[in-house]
MIMARMI-847149 format. One record per residue (C-alpha): residue in one letter; y, x, z. Coordinates in steps of 0.2 Angstrom, whole numbers. Layout:
BEGIN
ATOM  nulo      y      x      z
ATOM     a      Y      X      Z
...
***
This chain:
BEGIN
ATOM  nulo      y      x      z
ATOM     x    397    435    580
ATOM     x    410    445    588
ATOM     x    421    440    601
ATOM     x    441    440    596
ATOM     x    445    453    610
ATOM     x    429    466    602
ATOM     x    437    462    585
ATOM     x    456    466    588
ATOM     x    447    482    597
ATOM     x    438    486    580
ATOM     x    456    485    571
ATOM     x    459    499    584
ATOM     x    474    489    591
ATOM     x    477    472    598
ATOM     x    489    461    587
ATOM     x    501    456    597
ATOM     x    504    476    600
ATOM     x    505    478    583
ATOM     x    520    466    581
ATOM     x    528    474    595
ATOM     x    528    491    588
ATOM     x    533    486    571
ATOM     x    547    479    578
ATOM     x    553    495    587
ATOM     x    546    508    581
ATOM     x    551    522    569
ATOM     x    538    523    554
ATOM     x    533    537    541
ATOM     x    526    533    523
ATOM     x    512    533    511
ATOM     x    512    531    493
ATOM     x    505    516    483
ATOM     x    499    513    464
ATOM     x    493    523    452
ATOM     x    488    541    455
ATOM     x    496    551    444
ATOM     x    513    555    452
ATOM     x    521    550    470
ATOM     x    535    544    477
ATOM     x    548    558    479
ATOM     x    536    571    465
ATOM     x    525    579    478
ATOM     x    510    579    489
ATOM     x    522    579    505
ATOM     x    524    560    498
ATOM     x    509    555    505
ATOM     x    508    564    521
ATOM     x    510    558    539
ATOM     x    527    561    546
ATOM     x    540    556    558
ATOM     x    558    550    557
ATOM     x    568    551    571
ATOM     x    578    536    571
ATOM     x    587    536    553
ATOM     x    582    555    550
ATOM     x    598    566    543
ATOM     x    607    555    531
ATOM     x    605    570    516
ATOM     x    626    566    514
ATOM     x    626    584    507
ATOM     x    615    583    491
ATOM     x    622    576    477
ATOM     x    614    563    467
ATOM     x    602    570    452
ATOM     x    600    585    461
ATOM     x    590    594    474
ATOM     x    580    581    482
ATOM     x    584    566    471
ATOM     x    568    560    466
ATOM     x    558    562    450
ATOM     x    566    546    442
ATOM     x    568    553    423
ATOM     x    579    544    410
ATOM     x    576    525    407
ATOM     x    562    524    392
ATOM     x    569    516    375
ATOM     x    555    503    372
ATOM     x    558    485    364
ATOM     x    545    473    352
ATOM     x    547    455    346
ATOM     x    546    449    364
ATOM     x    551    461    378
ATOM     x    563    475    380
ATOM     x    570    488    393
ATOM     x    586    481    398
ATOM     x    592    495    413
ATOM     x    585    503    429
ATOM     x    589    494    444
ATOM     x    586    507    456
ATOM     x    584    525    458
ATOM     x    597    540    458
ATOM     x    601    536    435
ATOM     x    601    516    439
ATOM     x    618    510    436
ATOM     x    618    505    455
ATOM     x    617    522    461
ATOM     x    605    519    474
ATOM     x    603    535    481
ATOM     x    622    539    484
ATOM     x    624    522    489
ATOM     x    608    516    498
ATOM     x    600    533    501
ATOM     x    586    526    489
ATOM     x    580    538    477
ATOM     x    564    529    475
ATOM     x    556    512    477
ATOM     x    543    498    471
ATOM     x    542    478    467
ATOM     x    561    471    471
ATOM     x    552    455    477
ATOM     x    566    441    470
ATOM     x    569    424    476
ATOM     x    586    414    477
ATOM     x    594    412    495
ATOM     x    598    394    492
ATOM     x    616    398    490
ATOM     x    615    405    471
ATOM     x    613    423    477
ATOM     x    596    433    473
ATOM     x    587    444    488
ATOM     x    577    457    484
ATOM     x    563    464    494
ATOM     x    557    482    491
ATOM     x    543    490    496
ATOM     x    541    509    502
ATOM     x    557    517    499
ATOM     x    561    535    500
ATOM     x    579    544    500
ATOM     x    582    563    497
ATOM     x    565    571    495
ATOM     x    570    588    501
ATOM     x    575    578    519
ATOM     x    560    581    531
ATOM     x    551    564    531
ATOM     x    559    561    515
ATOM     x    570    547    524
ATOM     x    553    534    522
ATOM     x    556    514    525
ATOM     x    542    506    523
ATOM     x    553    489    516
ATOM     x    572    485    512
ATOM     x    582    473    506
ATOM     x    596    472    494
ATOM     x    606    457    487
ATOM     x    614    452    470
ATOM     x    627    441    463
ATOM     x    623    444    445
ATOM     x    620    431    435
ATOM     x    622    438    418
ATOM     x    606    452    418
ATOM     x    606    456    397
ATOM     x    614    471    400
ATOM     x    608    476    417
ATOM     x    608    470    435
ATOM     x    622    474    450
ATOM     x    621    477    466
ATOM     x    636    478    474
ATOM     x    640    489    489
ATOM     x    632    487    507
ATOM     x    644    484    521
ATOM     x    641    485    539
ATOM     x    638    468    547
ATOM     x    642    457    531
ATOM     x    626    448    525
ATOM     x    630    445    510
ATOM     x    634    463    504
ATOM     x    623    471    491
ATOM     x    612    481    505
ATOM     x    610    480    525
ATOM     x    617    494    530
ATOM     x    625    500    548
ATOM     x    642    505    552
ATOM     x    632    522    559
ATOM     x    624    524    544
ATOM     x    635    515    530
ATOM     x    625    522    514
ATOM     x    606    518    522
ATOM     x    599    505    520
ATOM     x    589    499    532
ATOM     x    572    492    535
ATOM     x    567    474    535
ATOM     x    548    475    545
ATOM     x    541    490    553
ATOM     x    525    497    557
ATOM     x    517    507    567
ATOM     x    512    524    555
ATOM     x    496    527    561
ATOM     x    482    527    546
ATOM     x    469    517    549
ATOM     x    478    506    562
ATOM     x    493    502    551
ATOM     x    500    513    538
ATOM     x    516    503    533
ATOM     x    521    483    528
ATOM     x    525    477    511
ATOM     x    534    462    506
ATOM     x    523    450    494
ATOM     x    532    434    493
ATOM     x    548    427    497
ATOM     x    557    411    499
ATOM     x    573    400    507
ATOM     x    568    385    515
ATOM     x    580    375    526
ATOM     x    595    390    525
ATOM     x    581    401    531
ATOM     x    574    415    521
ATOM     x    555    418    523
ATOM     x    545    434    517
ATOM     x    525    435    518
ATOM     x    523    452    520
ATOM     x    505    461    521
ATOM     x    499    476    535
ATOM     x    492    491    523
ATOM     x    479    498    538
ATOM     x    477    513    525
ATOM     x    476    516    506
ATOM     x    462    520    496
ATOM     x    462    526    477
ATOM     x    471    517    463
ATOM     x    475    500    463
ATOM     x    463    499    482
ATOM     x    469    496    497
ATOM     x    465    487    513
ATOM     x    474    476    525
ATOM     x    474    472    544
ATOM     x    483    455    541
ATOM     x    496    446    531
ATOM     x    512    437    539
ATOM     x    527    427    537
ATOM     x    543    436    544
ATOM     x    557    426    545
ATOM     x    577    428    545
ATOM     x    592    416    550
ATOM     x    606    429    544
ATOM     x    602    430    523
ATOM     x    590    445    527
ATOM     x    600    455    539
ATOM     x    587    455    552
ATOM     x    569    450    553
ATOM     x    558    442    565
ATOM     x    537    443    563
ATOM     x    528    428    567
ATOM     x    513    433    574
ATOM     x    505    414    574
ATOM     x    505    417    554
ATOM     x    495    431    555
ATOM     x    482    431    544
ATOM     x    468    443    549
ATOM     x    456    451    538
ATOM     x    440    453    544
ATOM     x    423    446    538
ATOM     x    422    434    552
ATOM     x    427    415    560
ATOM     x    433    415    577
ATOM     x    439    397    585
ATOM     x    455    404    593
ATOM     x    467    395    602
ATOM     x    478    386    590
ATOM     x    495    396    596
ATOM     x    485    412    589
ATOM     x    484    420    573
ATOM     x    470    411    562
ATOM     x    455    422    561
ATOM     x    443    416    545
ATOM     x    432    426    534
ATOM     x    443    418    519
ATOM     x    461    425    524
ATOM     x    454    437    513
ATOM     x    460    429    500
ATOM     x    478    427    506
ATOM     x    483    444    510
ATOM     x    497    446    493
ATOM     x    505    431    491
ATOM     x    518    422    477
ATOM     x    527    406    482
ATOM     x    534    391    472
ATOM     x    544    377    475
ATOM     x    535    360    468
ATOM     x    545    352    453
ATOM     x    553    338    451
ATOM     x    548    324    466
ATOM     x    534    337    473
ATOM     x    537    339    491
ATOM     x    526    355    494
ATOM     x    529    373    493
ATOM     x    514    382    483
ATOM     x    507    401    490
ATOM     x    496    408    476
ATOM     x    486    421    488
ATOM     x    475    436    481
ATOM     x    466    448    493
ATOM     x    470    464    495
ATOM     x    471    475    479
ATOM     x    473    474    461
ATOM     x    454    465    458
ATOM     x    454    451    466
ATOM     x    454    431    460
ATOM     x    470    420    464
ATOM     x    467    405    477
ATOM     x    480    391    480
ATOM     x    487    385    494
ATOM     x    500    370    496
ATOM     x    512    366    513
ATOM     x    527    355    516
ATOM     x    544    366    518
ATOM     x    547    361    536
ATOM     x    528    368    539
ATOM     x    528    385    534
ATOM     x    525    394    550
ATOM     x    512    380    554
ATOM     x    497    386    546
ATOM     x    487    374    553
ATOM     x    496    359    542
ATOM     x    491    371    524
ATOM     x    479    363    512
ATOM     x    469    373    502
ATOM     x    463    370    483
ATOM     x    444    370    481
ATOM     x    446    369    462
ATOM     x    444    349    460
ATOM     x    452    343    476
ATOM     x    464    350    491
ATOM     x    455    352    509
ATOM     x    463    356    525
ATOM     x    449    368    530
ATOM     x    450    385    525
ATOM     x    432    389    528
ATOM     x    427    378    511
ATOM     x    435    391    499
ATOM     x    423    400    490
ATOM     x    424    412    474
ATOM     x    425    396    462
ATOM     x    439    389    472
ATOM     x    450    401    462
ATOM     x    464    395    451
ATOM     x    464    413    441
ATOM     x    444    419    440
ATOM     x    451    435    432
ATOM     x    456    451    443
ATOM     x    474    446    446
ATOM     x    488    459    454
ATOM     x    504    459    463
ATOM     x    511    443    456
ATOM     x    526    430    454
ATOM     x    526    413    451
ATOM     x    541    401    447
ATOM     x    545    385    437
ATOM     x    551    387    418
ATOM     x    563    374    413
ATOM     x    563    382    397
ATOM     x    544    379    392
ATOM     x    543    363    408
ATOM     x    528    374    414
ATOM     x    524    387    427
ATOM     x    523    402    426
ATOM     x    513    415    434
ATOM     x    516    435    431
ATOM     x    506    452    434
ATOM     x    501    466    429
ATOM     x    496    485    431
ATOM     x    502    496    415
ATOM     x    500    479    403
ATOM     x    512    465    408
ATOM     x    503    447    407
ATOM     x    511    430    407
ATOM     x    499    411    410
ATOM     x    506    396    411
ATOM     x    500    380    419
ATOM     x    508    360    419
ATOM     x    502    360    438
ATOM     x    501    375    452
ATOM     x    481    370    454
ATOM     x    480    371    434
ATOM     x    472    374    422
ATOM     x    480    390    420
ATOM     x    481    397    401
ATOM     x    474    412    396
ATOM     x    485    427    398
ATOM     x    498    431    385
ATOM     x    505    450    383
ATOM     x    522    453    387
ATOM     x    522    472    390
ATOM     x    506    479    382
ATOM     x    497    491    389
ATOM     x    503    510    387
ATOM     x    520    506    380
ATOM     x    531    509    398
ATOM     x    514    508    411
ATOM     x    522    492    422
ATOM     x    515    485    438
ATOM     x    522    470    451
ATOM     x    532    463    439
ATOM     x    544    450    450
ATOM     x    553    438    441
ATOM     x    572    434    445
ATOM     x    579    419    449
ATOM     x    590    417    439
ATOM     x    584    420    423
ATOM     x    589    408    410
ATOM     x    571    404    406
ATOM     x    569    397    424
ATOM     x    586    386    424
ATOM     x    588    380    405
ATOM     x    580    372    393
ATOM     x    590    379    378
ATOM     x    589    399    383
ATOM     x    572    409    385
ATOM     x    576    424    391
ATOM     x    565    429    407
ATOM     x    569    443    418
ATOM     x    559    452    428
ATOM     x    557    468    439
ATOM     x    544    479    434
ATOM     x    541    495    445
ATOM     x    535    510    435
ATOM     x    522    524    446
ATOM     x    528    540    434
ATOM     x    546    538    441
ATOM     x    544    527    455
ATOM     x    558    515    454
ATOM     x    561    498    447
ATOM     x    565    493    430
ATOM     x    574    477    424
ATOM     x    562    467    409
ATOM     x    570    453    397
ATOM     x    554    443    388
ATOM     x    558    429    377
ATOM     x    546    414    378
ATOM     x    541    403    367
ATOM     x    539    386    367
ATOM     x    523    380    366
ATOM     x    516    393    378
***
C-alpha cells in the first residue's frame, strides 16, 4: 500500500497545492460531451491556453457575429410529454448571454433554490467570444433567477457589480463578465478544470460539490483527481473550497488524520453528485453519488444539514441497511444498477415521490417513495435523437416539485451541437 505523501506525488501535485492554485489562479479550458462539435465550433476549443486575468472583454464584436459561438436557432420539438420551451443561454437566448455575460457558450445550469425563493444556477465550462485569444474560458459561473413563471422561457436579469442577488457575478472592472465561481490549475493530467455537480442551501449557506476533471478522455469518459464541496456566505458571489471534503480518487485506503481529505478506494463512487432535501419530518440531506463518467452506477449517501462539511458523520446505503463506513460499499450497494449520468434529484409534490433525472441524447425520468428506493424503471421524457440532451437539471421551481394540482416539470438540458442550455417542460403523470 502506498503511503499518502507517494500518492499525492502520483497525482503530480499535493492537494492542498491544488486548492491553493485553484483559488488564485487563472485557468484555460477543455471541452466536455459528445464529440461531434466543441465549445466555440473549433479545435482551438480544446486546446491549452492562457487568460491573463479576464483576457480582452471582446466589447467590440457584436452579438451573432464574428466570434459568437456556433449556438444555431432553438429546435421546434414537442410530444405528448415534453417540449422546447426557450434557450436559456447562449448569444439567440432571450437572456443575451453573450452581450450581457460574455457567455456565448456553456453546459448543465446546476439549479437549486437559495432558501429565499430565488433559483442559483451553476454552469459548467463557459466560453465568450471565440474569435478572443483563449476564447475568454471559465471553467464555472454562476447566475441567478427570479423567475417563477418558466412556460414561456426563463429570465435572468442583469448582473450588477457587488449586489448578490443580481442575475450574474460580475465586477465593476468588468460589468458584462461574468466571473468564475472555483478555479483550477489548467494543467492536463494534473487538473484540467472544475465542474459544479450538485448544489444546495443549507443554514443561509449555499453549498456546491464540485468535481477535479485531471483530464478528459473520449465521449462521455473522463477522470477525476477528487470531488469537493465549495462553500459561500454571500448567495454565490464568492467561493470557498473545502479541502477536508475532498474526496480523492484513487484505488486505495489511507488512514489519514481525520482533519484530512478522506482517501478510500470507494470515493469512486462519489465523484458527481445530486443532493435532496429529506420530505416531510426526514431530517437528512440525501447525495446520490456516481463515479466519474457517464457509466457508472448511482450509490447513496445520507447526512444531517449541520454536517455537510463533516464527512466523517455520512452514512452510507449498502442496499438493505445504512453504515457509517465507506469501505462496505460494493457494486450492489447501488440504488440505480444501470449506467446513470450527470443527474438531478428533487421531491415531486405533484406525483409525492422523488424523482431522479439523466440522460445523454435520450432524457430518462425514475421515481422512487424513498431516496434508498426502490427506484422504478426509467420512463422516457426526451427520446433519443429527437433534440440529443445531456445533464438535465431540474429547477426549483417547477410546479411539479411545489404543487399537487400542476405537473409541469422544468428542467435544463444542455445540447453538445450548440453548446448551450435549453429550458425542458415534461408533464408527469400520476401514477408514475
Amino acid at each position: 500500500m502506498r503511503s499518502a505523501t507517494s500518492l499525492r506525488r502520483g497525482l503530480r501535485v499535493p492537494l492542498a497545492t491544488m486548492f491553493t492554485v485553484a483559488a488564485t489562479c487563472a485557468v484555460s479550458l477543455v471541452g466536455v460531451g459528445p464529440a461531434a462539435a466543441a465549445p466555440c465550433g473549433n479545435a482551438a476549443s480544446g486546446s491549452s491556453g492562457s487568460l491573463d486575468g479576464l483576457g480582452s472583454l471582446g466589447g467590440q464584436t457584436p452579438p451573432n457575429g464574428p466570434g459568437a459561438g456556433p449556438q444555431g436557432p432553438l429546435p421546434t420539438w414537442k410530444n405528448s410529454t415534453s417540449r422546447i420551451v426557450s434557450w436559456v443561454t447562449g448569444p439567440r437566448s432571450p437572456n443575451k448571454t453573450l452581450e450581457r455575460f460574455t457567455v456565448s457558450g456553456t453546459d448543465l445550469g446546476v439549479a437549486w433554490d437559495n432558501g429565499h425563493g430565488q433559483t442559483l444556477m451553476a454552469f459548467g465550462d463557459s466560453f465568450g467570444y471565440c474569435n478572443v485569444a483563449g476564447q475568454q474560458w471559465r471553467n464555472n459561473l454562476l447566475t441567478r433567477t427570479d423567475d417563477t413563471e418558466l412556460a414561456d422561457g426563463l429570465t435572468i436579469a442583469p448582473g450588477r457589480p457587488g449586489d448578490t442577488t443580481s442575475g450574474a457575478v460580475v465586477t465593476a472592472a468588468a460589468p458584462n463578465f461574468a466571473v468564475e465561481m472555483i478555479r483550477a490549475i489548467k494543467q492536463d493530467f494534473v487538473e484540467k478544470t472544475t465542474i459544479p455537480t450538485a448544489g444546495i442551501s443549507l443554514g443561509d449557506k449555499q453549498f456546491v460539490n464540485f468535481m477535479s476533471v485531471r483530464t478528459w478522455g473520449t465521449a462521455g469518459v473522463w477522470d477525476t483527481n477528487y470531488s469537493a464541496i465549495a462553500v459561500s456566505e454571500d448567495n454565490g458571489q464568492t467561493w470557498t473550497p473545502q479541502p477536508s471534503t475532498a474526496m480523492i480518487n484513487a484505488p486505495v485506503t489511507v488512514e489519514l488524520p481525520a482533519a484530512a481529505p478522506t482517501l478510500n478506494v470507494n470515493n469512486s463512487r462519489f465523484q458527481q453528485s445530486g443532493y435532496v432535501k429529506g420530505h416531510g419530518d426526514d431530517p437528512y440531506v440525501y447525495q446520490v453519488g456516481t463515479p466519474n463518467g457517464r457509466f457508472g452506477r448511482a450509490y447513496l449517501a445520507r447526512f444531517r444539514p449541520a454536517d455537510i462539511l463533516d464527512l466523517s458523520a455520512y452514512e452510507y446505503w449498502l442496499g438493505t441497511r445504512w453504515t457509517s463506513d465507506l469501505g462496505l460499499l460494493t457494486d450492489d450497494s447501488a440504488i440505480i444498477k444501470a449506467p446513470v449520468t450527470e443527474l438531478s434529484i428533487s421531491w415531486s409534490e405533484y406525483l409525492g415521490k422523488y424523482l431522479l433525472i439523466d440522460g445523454d441524447n435520450a432524457i430518462r425520468l425514475r421515481t422512487a417513495t424513498k431516496p434508498e428506493g426502490p427506484w422504478s424503471s426509467p420512463r422516457t421524457l426526451v427520446p433519443a435523437g429527437a433534440v440529443v440532451l445531456y445533464g438535465p437539471m431540474m429547477l426549483p421551481q417547477s410546479p411539479a416539485l411545489t404543487s399537487t394540482t400542476d405537473n409541469r416539470l422544468y428542467f435544463n438540458g444542455s445540447r453538445w451541437s450548440d453548446y448551450n442550455v435549453m429550458l425542458v417542460e415534461s408533464k408527469l403523470q400520476k401514477g408514475w
